[in-house]
C-alpha positions, 0 to 999 in steps of 0.5 A, a space after each residue: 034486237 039490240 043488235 039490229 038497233 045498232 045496225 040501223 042506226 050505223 046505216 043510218 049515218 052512213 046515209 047521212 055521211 053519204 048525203 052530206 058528201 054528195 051535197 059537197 060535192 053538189 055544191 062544188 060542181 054548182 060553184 065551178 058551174 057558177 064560175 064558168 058562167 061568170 067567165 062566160 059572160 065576162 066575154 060576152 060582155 067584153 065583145 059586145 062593147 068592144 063591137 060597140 065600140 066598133 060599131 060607134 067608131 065606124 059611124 063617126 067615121 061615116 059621119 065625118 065622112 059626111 061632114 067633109 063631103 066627097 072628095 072632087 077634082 079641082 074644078 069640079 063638083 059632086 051631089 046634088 040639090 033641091 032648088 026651086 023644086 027642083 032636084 039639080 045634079 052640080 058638076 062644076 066649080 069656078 071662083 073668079 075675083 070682081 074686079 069692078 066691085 072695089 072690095 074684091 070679091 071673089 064669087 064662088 059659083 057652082 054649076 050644072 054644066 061647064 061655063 067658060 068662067 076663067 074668062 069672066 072679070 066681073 059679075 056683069 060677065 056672069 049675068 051676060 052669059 046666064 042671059 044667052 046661056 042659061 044654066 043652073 048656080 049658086 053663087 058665093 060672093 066671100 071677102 078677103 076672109 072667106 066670109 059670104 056676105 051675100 049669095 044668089 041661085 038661078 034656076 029658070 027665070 032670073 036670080 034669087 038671093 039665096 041667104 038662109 037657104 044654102 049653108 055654106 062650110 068651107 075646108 082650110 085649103 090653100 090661098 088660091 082654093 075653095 074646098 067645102 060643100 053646101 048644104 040644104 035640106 039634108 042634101 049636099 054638094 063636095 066642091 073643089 075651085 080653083 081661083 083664076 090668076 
């Protein structure tokens, strides 16, 4: 009986010496497993943000894309706009200085279509044509410092001033040229004008 006695109870720590070993080595798998994942995640993470950060810079860069507009021809004008209800599409630009008006403005038009602007002198030329020729504008009349003091659109029956509609940002760009776009209601037009010499 004894001897029984003795033998159960070494079985029985040897059980117990085998489940301590396996809970060891249970708790070395779950702490490798646990490491792992870790890792994992450290990755995941790591790209994700690096993505993000992709994703951000590329929507700055689509923003200031915006921002500075369309890349146009000298001359030329690119976008369009809703005046007076209606959608016009712009296509050209022309600055010419008002040699009457003794500031010297220099009127930055943009247009529907192409008018003979590097003949007009004034802003009498202007009006002269827009009555046997009407056609669709935005003018900027800007001083010495590039600064608009007074604008003016026409689309149908006579010219409207235009101040608070339109919003004007222009690009630093040499003497003689206008670079910018204009802005209204969430539509814009890139332009790029030459000044007539």
């Amino acid at each position: 009986g004894s001897a029984l006695a003795i033998q159960g109870v070494m079985v029985s720590k040897s059980l117990s010496a085998f489940h301590r070993q396996g809970y060891r080595e249970r708790g070395r798998i779950m702490k490798k497993a646990l490491l792992v994942c870790g890792a994992l995640m450290l990755v995941v993470v790591s790209a994700f943000f690096g993505l993000s950060d992709m994703a951000a810079q590329a929507a700055s860069e689509e923003s200031s894309k915006a921002k500075e507009g369309a890349k146009v021809q000298p001359g030329g004008a690119k976008g369009t706009l809703t005046i007076d209800g209606k959608t016009i599409e712009m296509t050209n630009a022309y600055a010419f200085v008002d040699q009457k008006d003794k500031r010297k403005p220099v009127l930055l038009l943009i247009t529907d279509r192409a008018v003979p602007a590097e003949q007009w002198k004034n802003e009498s030329d202007l009006d002269d044509f827009r009555r046997s020729k009407p056609f669709v504008y935005i003018c900027f009349w800007l001083d010495k410092d590039r600064e608009d003091f007074r604008r003016e659109h026409f689309v149908e029956r006579f010219p409207v001033s235009t101040m608070g509609i339109f919003n004007l940002k222009l690009r630093p760009s040499p003497p003689n040229t206008f670079v910018g776009i204009v802005v209204k209601d969430g539509n814009q037009v890139s332009f790029s004008a030459v000044l007539k010499q």
